[in-house]
Structure formats: C-alpha cells, structure tokens
N, CA, C and O atoms as a printed pandas DataFrame, in Angstrom:
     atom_number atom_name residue_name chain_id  residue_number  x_coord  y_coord  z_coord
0              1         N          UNK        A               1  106.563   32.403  143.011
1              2        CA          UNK        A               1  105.726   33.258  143.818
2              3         C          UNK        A               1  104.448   33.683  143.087
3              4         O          UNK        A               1  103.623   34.160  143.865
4              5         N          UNK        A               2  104.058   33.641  141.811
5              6        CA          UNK        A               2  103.388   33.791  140.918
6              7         C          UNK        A               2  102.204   32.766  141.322
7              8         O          UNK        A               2  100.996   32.940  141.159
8              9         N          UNK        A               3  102.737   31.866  141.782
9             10        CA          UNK        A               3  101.447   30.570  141.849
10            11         C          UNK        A               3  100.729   31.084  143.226
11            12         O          UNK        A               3   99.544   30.847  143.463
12            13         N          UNK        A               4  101.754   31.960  144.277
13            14        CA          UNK        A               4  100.726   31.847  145.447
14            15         C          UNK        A               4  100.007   33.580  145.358
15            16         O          UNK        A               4   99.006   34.163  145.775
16            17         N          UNK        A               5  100.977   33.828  144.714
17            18        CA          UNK        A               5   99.699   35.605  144.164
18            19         C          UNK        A               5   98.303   35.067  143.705
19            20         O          UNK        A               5   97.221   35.375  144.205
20            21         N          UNK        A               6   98.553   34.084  142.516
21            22        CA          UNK        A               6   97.045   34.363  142.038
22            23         C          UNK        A               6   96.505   33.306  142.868
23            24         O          UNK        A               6   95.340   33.636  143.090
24            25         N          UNK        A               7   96.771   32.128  143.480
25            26        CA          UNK        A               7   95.963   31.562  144.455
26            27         C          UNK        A               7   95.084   31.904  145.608
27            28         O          UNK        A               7   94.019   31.415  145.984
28            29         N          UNK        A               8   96.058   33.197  146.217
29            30        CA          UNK        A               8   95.668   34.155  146.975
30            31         C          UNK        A               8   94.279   34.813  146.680
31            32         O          UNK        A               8   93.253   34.765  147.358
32            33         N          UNK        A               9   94.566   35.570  145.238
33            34        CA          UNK        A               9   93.272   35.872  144.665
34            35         C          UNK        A               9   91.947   35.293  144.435
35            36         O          UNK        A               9   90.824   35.717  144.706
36            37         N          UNK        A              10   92.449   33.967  143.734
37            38        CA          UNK        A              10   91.108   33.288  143.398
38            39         C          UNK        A              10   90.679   32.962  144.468
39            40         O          UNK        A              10   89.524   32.545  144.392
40            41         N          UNK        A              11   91.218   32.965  145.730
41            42        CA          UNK        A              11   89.979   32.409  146.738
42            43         C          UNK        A              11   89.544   33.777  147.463
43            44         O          UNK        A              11   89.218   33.544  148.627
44            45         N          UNK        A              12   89.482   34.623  147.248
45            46        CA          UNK        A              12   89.044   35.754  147.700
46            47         C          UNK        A              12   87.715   35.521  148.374
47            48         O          UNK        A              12   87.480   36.067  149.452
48            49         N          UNK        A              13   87.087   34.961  147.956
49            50        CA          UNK        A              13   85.572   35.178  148.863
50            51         C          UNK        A              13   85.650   33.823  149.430
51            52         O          UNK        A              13   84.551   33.438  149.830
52            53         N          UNK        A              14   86.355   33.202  149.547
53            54        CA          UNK        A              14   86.593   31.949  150.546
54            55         C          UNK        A              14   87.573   31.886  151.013
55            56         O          UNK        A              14   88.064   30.757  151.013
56            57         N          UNK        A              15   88.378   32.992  151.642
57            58        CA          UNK        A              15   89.725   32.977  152.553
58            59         C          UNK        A              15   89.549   31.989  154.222
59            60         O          UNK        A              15   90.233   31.104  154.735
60            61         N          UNK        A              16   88.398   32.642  154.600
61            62        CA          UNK        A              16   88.455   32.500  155.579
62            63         C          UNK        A              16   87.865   30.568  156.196
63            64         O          UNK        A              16   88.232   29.864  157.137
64            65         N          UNK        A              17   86.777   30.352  155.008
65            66        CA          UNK        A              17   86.756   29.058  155.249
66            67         C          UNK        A              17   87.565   27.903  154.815
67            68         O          UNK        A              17   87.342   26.696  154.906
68            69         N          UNK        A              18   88.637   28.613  154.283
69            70        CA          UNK        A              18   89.751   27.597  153.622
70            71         C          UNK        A              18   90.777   27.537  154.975
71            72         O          UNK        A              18   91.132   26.416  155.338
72            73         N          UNK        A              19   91.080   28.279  155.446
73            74        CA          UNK        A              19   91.928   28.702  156.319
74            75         C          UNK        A              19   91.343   27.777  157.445
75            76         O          UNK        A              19   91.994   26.823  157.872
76            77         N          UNK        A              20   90.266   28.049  157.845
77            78        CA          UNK        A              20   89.578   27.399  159.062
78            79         C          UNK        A              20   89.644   25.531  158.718
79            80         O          UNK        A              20   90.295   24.666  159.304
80            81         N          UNK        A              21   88.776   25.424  157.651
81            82        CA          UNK        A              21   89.612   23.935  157.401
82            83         C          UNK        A              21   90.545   23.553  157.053
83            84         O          UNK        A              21   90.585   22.351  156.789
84            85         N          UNK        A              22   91.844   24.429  156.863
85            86        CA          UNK        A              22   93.349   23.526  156.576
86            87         C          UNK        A              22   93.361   23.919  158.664
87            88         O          UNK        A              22   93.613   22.820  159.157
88            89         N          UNK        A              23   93.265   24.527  159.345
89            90        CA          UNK        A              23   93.492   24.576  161.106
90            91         C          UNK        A              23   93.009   23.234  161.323
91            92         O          UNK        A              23   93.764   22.425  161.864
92            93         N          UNK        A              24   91.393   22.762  160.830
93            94        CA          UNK        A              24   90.859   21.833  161.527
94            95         C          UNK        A              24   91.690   20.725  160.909
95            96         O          UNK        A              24   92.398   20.109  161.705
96            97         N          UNK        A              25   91.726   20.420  159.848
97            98        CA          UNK        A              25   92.576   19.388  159.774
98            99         C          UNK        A              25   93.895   19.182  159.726
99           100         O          UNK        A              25   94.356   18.164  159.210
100          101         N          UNK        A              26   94.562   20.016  160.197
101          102        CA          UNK        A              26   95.912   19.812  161.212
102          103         C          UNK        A              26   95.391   19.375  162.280
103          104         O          UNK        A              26   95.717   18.253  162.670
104          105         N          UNK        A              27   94.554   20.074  162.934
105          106        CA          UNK        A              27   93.998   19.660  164.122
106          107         C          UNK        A              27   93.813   18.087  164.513
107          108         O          UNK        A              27   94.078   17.528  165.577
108          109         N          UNK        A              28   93.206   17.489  163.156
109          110        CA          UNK        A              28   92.497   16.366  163.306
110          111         C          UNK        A              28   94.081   15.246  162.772
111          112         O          UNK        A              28   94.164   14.096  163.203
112          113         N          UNK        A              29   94.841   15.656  162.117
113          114        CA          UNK        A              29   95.849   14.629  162.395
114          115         C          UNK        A              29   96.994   14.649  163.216
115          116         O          UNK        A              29   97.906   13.822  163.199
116          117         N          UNK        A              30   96.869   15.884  164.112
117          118        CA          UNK        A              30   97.661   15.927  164.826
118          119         C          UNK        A              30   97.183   15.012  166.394
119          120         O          UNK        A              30   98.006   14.729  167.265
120          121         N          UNK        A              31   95.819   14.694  166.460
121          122        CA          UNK        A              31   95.234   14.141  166.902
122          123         C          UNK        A              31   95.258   13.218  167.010
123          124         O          UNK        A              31   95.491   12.621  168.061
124          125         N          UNK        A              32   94.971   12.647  165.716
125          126        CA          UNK        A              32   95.147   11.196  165.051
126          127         C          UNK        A              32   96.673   10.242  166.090
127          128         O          UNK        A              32   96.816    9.197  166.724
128          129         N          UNK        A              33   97.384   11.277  165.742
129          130        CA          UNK        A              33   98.876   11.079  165.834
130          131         C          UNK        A              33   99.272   10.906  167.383
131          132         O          UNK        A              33   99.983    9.983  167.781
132          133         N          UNK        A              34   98.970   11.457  167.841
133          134        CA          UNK        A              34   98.894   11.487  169.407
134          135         C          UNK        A              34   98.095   10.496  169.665
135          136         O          UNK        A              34   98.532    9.646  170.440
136          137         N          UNK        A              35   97.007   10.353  169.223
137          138        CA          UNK        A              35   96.252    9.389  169.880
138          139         C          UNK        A              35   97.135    7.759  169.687
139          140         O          UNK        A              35   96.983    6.737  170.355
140          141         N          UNK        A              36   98.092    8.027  168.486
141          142        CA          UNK        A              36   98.684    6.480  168.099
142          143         C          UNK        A              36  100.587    6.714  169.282
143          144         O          UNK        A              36  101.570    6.053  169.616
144          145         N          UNK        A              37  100.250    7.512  169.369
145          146        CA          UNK        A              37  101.540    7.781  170.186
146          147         C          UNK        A              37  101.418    7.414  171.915
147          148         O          UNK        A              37  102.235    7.204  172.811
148          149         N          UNK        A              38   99.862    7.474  171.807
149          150        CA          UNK        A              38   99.574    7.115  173.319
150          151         C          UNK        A              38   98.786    5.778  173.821
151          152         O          UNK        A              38   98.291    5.524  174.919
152          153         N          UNK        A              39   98.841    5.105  172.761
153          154        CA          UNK        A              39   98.401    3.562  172.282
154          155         C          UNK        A              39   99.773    3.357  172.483
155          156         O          UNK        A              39  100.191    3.297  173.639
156          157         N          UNK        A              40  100.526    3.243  171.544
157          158        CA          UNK        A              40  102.015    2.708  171.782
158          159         C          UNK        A              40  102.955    2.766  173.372
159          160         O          UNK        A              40  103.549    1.779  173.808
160          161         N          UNK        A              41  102.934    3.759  173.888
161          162        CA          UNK        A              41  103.143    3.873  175.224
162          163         C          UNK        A              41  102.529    3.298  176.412
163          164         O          UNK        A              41  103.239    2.998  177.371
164          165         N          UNK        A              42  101.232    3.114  176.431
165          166        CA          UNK        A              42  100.097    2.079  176.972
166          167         C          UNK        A              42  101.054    0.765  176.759
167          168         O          UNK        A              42  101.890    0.507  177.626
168          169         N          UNK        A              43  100.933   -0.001  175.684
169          170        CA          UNK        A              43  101.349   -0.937  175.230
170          171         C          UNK        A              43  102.137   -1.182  175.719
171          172         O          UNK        A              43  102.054   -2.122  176.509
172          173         N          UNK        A              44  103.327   -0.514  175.552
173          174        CA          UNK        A              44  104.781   -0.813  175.712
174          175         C          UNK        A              44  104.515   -0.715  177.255
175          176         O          UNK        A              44  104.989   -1.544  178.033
176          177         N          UNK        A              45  103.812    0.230  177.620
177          178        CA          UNK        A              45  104.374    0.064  179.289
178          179         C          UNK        A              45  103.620   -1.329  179.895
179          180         O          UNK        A              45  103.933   -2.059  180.836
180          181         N          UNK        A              46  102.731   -1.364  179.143
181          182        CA          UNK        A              46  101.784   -2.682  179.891
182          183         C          UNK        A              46  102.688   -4.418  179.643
183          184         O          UNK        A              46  102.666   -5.513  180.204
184          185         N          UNK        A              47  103.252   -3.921  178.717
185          186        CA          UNK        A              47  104.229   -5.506  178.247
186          187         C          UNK        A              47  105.855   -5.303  178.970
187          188         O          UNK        A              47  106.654   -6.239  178.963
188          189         N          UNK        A              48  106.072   -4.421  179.365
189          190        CA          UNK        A              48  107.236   -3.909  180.448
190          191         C          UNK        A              48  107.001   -4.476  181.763
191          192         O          UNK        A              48  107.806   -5.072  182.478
192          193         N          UNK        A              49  105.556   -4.153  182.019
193          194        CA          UNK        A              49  105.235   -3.984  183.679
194          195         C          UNK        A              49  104.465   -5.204  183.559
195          196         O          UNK        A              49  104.317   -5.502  184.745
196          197         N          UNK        A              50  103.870   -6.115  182.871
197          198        CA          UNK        A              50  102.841   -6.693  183.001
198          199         C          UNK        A              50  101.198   -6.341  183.316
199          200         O          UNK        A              50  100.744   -5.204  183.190
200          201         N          UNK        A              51  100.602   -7.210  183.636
201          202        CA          UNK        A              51   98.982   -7.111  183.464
202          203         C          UNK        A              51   98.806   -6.753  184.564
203          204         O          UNK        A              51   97.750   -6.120  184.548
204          205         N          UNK        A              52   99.459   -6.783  186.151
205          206        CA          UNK        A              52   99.519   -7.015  187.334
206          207         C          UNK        A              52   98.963   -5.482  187.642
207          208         O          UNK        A              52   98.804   -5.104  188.803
C-alpha cells in the first residue's frame, strides 16, 4: 500500500489529467474490441447465410 500512497502524491498536480487519459484509453480499447467483436459476427453471419 506504500507504493500507491506515494504514487498518489507524486502526481498531485496531474491527478486529473492522468485519470482522464487512463478513461480515454479504456475507452479506446474497449472500442477497439467491440469493433473486432462486430467484424466477427458480420462474418460469421454472412458465411452462415450466404452473400444472397
């Protein structure tokens, strides 16, 4: 717990833009991820059902 006390500290005057970019990039691979999750489903349904 020692490591996230003083981590806490040293970013003191950058809390808030650290915070905002670890959100955005969850954001952005959660994205990522979905977007490959909805490629695969496309796919699969298009080779199920055909081109028709």
């Amino acid at each position: 717990m020692n490591y996230l006390s003083w981590l806490w500290q040293s970013i003191r005057g950058v809390r808030l833009n650290v915070v905002l970019r670890v959100a955005v990039g969850t954001l952005q691979v959660s994205l990522g991820l979905a977007m490959v999750w909805l490629s695969k489903r496309f796919i699969d349904g298009t080779i199920k059902n055909g081109s028709d």
